[in-house]
VMD Tcl script that draws the C-alpha trace (Angstrom):
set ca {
  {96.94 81.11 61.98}
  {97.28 80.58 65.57}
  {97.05 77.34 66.32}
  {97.55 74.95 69.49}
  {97.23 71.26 70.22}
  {95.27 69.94 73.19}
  {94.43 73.87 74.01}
  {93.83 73.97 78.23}
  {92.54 76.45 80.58}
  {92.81 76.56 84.17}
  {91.33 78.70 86.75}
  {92.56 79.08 89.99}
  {89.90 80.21 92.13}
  {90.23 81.41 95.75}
  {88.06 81.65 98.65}
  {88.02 82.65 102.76}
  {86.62 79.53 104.91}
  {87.27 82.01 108.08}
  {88.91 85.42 109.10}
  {89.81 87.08 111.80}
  {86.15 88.03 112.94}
  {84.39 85.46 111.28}
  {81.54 83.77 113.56}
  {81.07 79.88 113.21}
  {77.65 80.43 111.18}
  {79.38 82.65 108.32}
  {82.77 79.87 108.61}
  {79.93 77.14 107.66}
  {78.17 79.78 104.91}
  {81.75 80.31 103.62}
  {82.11 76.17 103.46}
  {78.80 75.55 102.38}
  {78.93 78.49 99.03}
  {82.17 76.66 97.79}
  {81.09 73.10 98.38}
  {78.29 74.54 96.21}
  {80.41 74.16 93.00}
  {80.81 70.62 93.21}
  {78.42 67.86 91.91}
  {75.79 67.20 94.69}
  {76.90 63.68 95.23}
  {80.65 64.59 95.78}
  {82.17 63.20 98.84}
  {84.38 65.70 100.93}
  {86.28 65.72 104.22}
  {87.24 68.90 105.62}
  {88.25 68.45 109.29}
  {88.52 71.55 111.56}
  {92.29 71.53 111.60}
  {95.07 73.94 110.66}
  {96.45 72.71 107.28}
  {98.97 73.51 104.97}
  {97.61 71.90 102.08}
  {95.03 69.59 102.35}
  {92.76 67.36 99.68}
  {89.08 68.15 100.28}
  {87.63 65.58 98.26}
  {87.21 61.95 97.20}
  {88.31 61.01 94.43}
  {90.63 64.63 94.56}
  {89.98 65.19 91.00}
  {86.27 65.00 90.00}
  {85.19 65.14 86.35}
  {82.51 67.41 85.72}
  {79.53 66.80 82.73}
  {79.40 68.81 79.43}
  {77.10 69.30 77.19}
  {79.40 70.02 74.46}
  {81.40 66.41 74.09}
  {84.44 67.84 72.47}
  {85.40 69.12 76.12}
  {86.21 67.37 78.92}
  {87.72 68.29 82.28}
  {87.84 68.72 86.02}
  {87.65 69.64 89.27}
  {90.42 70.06 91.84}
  {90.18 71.73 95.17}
  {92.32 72.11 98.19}
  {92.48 73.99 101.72}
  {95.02 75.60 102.22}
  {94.71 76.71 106.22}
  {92.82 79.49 105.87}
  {91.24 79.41 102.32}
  {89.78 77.63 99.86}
  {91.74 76.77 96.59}
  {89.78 75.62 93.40}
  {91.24 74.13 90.13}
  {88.80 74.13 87.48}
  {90.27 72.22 84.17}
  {88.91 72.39 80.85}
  {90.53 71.31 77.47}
  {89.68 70.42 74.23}
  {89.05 66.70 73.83}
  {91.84 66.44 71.32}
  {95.21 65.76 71.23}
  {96.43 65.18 67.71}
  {94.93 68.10 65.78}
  {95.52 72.16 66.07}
  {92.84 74.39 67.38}
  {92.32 77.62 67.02}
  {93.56 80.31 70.44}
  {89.58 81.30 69.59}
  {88.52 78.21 71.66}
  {89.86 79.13 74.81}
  {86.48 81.71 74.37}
  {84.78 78.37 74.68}
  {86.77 76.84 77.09}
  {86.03 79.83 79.93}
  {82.51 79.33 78.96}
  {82.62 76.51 79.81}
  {83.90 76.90 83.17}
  {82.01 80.35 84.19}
  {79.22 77.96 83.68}
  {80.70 75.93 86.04}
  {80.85 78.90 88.67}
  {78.42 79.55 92.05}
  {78.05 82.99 91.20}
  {77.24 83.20 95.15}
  {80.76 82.20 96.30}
  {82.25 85.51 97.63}
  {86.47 84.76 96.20}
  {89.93 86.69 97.09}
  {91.46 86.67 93.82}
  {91.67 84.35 90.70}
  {94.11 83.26 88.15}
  {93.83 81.73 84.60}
  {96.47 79.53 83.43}
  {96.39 79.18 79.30}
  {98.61 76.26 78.29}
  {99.02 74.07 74.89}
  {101.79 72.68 72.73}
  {102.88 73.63 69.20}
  {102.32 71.26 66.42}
  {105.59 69.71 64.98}
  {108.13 72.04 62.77}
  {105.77 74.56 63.74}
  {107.35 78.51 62.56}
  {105.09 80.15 64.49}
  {106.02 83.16 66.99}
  {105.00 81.87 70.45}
  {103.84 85.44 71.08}
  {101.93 86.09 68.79}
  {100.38 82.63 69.47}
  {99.40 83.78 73.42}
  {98.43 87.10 72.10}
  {95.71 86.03 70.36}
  {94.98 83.35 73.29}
  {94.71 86.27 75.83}
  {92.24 88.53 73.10}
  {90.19 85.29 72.99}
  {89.98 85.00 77.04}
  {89.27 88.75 77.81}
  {88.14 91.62 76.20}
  {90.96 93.39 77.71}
  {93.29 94.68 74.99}
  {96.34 95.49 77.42}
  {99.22 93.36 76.20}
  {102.47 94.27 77.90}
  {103.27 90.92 79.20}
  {106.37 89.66 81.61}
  {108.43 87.03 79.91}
  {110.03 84.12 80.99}
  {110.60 80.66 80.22}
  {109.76 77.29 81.75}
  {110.32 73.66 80.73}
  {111.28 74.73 77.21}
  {108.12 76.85 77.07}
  {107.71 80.12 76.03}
  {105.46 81.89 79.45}
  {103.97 85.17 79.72}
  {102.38 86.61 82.77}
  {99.67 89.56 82.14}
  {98.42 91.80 84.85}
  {96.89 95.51 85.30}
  {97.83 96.10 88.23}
  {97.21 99.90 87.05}
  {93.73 99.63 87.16}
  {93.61 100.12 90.83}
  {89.83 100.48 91.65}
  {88.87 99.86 95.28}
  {85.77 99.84 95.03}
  {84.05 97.05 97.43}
  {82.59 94.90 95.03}
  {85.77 94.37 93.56}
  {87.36 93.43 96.72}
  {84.96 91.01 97.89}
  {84.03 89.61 94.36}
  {87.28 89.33 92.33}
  {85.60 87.15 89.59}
  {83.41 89.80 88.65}
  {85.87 92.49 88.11}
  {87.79 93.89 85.95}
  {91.27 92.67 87.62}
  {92.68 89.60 86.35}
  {95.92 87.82 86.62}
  {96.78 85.50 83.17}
  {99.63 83.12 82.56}
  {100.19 82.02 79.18}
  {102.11 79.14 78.28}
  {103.10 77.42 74.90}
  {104.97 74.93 74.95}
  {107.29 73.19 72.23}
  {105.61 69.61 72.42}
  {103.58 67.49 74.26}
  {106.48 66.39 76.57}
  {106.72 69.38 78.11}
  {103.24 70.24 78.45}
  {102.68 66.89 80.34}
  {105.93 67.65 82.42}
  {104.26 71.05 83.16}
  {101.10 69.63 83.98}
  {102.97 67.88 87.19}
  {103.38 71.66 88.75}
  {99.64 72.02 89.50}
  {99.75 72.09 92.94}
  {102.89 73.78 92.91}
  {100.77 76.40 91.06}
  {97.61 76.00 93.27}
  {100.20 77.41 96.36}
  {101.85 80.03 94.15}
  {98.62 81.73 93.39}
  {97.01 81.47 96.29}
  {99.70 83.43 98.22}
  {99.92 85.50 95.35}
  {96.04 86.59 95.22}
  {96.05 86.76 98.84}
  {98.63 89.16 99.12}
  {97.10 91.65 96.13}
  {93.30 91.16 98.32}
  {94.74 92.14 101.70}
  {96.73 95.32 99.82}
  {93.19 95.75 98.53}
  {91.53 95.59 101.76}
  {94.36 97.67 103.75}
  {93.27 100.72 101.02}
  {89.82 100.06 102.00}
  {90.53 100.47 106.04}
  {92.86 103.48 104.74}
  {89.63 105.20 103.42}
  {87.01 104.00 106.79}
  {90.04 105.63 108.86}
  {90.29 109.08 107.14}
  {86.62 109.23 106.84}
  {86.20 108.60 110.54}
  {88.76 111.03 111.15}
  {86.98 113.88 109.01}
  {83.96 113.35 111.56}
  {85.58 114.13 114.49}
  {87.46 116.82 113.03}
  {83.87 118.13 111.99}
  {82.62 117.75 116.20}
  {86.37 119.20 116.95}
  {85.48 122.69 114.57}
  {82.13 122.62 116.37}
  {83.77 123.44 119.57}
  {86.26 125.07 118.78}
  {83.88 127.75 116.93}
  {82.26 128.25 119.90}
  {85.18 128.53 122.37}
  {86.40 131.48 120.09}
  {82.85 133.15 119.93}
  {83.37 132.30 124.14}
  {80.07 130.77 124.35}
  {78.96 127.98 126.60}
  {77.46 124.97 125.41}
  {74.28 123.17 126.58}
  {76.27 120.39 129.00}
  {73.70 117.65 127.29}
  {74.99 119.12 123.51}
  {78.51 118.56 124.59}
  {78.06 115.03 126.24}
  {76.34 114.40 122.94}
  {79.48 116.04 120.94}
  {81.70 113.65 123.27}
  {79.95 110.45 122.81}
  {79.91 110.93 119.05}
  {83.95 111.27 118.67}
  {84.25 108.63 121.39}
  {82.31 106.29 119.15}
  {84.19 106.96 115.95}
  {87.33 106.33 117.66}
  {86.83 103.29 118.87}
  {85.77 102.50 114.98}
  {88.61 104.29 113.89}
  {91.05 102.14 116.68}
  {89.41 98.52 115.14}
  {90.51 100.05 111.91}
  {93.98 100.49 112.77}
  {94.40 96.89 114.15}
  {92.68 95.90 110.96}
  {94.82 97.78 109.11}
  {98.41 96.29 110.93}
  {96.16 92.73 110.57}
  {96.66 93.68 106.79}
  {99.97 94.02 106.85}
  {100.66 90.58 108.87}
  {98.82 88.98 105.77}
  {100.97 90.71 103.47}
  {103.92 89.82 105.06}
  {102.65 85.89 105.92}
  {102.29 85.39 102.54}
  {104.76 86.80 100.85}
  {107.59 84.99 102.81}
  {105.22 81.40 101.31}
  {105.39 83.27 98.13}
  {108.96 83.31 98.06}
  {109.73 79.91 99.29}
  {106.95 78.24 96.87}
  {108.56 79.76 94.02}
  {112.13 78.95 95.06}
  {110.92 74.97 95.32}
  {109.44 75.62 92.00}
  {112.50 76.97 90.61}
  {114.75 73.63 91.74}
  {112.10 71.51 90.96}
  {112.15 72.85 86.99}
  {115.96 72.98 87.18}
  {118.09 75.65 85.99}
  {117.28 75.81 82.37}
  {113.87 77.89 83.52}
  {113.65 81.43 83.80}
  {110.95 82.38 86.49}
  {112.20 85.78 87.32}
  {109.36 87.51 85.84}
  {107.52 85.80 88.74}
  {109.50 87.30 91.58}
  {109.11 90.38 90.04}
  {105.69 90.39 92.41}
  {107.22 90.05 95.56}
  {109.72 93.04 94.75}
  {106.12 95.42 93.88}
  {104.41 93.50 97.92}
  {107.36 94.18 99.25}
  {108.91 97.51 98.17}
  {105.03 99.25 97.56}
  {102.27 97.48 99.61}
  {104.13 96.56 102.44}
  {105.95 99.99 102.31}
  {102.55 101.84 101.78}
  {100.85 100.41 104.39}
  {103.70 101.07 107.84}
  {103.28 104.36 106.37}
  {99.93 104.92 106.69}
  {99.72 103.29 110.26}
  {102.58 105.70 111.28}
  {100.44 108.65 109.90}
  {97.40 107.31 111.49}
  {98.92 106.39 114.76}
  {99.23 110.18 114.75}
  {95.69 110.86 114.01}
  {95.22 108.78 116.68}
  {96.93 110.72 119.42}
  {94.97 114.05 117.90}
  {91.62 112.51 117.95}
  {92.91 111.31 121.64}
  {93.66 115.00 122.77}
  {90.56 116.07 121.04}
  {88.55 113.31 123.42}
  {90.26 114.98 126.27}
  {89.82 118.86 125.80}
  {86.05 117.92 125.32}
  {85.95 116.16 128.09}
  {87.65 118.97 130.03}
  {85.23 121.28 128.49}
  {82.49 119.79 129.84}
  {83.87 118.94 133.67}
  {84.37 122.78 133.46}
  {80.80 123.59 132.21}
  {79.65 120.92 134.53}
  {81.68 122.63 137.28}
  {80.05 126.26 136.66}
  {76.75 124.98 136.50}
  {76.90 123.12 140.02}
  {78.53 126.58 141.53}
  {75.37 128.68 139.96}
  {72.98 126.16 141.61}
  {75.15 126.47 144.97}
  {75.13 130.66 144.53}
  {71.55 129.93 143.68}
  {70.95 128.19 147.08}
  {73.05 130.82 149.16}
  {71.32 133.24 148.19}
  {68.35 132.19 148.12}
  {68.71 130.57 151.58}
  {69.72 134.25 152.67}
  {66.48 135.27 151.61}
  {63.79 132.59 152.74}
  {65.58 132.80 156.50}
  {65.08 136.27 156.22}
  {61.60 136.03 155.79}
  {61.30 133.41 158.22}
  {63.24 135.39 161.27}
  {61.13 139.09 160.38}
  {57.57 136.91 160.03}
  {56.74 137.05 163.80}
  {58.78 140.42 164.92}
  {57.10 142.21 161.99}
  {53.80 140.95 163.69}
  {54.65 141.80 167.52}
  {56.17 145.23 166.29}
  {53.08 146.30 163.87}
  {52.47 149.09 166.17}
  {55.78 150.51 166.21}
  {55.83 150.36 162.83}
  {52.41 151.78 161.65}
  {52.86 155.59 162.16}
  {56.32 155.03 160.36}
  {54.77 153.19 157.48}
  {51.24 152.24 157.04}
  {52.44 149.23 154.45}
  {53.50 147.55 157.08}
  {50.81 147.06 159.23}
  {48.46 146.12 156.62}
  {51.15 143.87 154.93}
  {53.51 142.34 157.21}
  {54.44 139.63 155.05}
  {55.23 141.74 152.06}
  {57.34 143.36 153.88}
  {59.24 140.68 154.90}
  {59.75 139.52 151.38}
  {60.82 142.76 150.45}
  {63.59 142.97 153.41}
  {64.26 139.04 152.48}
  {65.11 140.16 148.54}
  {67.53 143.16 150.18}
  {68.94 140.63 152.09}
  {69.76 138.34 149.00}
  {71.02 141.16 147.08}
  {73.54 142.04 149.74}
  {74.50 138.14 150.33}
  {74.50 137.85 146.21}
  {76.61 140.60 146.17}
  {79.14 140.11 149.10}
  {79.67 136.45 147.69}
  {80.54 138.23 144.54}
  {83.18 140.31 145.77}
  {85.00 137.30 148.03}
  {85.31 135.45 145.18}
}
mol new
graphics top color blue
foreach p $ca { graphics top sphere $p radius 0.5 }
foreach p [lrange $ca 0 end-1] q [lrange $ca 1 end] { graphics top cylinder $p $q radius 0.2 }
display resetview
């Protein structure tokens, strides 16, 4: 048997009030979808300041109706500048007797049912926690094993270990499963990442002792799922970039093709071919800032990471081992952080090639625009030649009609053809003289 008394689970649930390019209509969408969880007659008071951690509503911990009377719980919700933190608490109205780890299948339930299924989150946490009964000989593992079966469906079980307030604490996350896909980014309740702490304590003590670290752990995991959503996002941008690069790569071969087959393009197809890559770079430019803007999160929030848990660590004492929990800012800082300068390096340079391809089109086309303005000025030379020709042998050709009519018959009858003719010689010569001088 695995049995706990007073069996509790927490979620910590997180959500953006605003964003970089957030407009004031979605920042009051984003307010009004979270508000949404609450009871309808809930007071809050959410001023427009910057906040480190600030109590949204009155009373701060609201008590929400079940159905099922052997439950009973709460609500608990922060801002913390930027987001929006959520505690939802749920336990099993009993505090003397063992339960089975099968009800924490009830307890999540419980809260899912809880849940606006429209609120868009950044990351969540579930916190497992109960005390074993007196002289108990169970194996605290084996205990939050079967806890963690009864939460998820998930049958990884290769948790970190550590130990807090005389409690035995295990931290499970599949971090493996990378899929960034953008429904899991922008709806981490729904997917298949999770991030579970376990804890079993030794007695009630300690559990109530624990419970006083709530908002300690509302902080912790906010900075924590913050940092894992912006890695997720940066891989996102990472993908947009090299996508937007393939394009103008594909407009680059284009011209390229046809400079080695030497033939000119239509001026309008190349303006067309120039506009195109100048429009994915400027997409692909907002992606690079977005993609530094990642990193800035990243590196915000792990330094808050690290100084939350190092207040958490003096405020347990020095009987608690919470290394498994730094273990997370070694992974942000030594892989996401790492993996991210690297790819703005490498697309900095993709920058300066989509750049150079911007400016040998553009060169192109000053080139083809440059021919086709000579050919229209050859075009008016020579056909200038011609017309004043005609013009200046009009008249004489008239006067001189009898002069010319023993010679050639043609051009009595047809002075004016004749004058074309000589005006045509004359634009030959011109044509060809310009030719030569060139």
């Amino acid at each position: 048997m695995s049995d706990l008394i007073y069996p509790t689970l927490d979620l910590f649930l997180y959500a953006l009030k605003t964003s970089l390019n957030t407009t004031d209509a979605e920042t009051q969408t984003n307010k009004a979808a979270f508000l949404a969880q609450f009871p309808s007659d809930t007071q809050f008071n959410d001023p427009d300041i910057e906040t480190e951690y600030l109590e949204i509503t009155h009373p701060t911990q609201i008590t929400f109706i079940s159905h099922n009377k052997t439950l009973e719980g709460y609500y608990y919700s922060v801002r913390l500048n930027d987001t929006y933190g959520l505690q939802i608490d749920c336990s099993i109205n009993n505090q003397t007797e063992t339960q089975p780890a099968k009800s924490f299948a009830i307890l999540k339930t419980e809260i899912e049912q809880k849940l606006n299924k429209e609120l868009v989150t950044i990351g969540q946490t579930w916190l497992l926690s109960g005390w074993l009964p007196e002289n108990s000989s169970q194996n605290p593992e084996d205990i939050a094993k079967d806890c963690y079966y009864a939460l998820s469906k998930d049958t990884y079980w290769q948790p970190e270990k550590g130990t807090f307030l005389d409690g035995k604490v295990f931290e499970i996350w599949c971090p493996e499963n990378e899929n960034y896909s953008l429904h899991k980014v922008t709806n981490a309740l729904n997917s298949h990442e999770h991030h579970v702490i376990i804890a079993i304590y030794p007695n009630r003590e300690s559990a109530e002792q624990a419970a006083e670290f709530y908002k300690d752990w509302m902080g912790l995991f906010c900075y924590r799922n913050k940092i894992w959503w912006a890695y997720c996002q940066s891989r996102l941008v990472k993908e947009s970039l090299l996508n937007h690069y393939k394009q103008i790569e594909a407009n680059r071969k284009i011209t390229n093709q046809s400079n080695s087959r030497q033939e000119k393009h239509n001026i309008t197809i190349s303006r067309k071919i120039l506009n195109n890559i100048d429009n994915i770079l400027q997409q692909y430019t907002i992606d690079l800032l977005n993609l530094s803007f990642q990193k800035q999160i990243i590196e915000i929030n792990l330094s808050n990471y690290q100084l939350r848990l190092a207040l958490i660590k003096e405020k347990a004492g020095q009987n608690n081992q919470l290394d498994f929990l730094e273990k997370f800012s070694g992974l942000a800082n030594k892989k996401y952080l790492l993996q991210i300068t690297k790819d703005i390096e490498n697309m900095q340079l993709g920058l300066q090639l989509l750049e150079d391809t911007i400016n040998a089109t553009r060169s192109r086309i000053e080139v083809e625009k440059y021919e086709r303005e000579h050919n229209f000025q050859e075009l008016v030379a020579v056909a200038g030649a011609g017309i004043a020709t005609v013009s200046l042998l009009k008249e004489p050709v008239k006067d001189c009609k009898d002069i010319f009519k023993q010679v050639q018959p043609f051009c009595k009858e047809y002075p004016f053809s004749f004058s074309l003719i000589v005006g045509i010689i004359v634009s030959f010569v011109v044509w060809r003289l310009r030719k030569r001088l060139r």
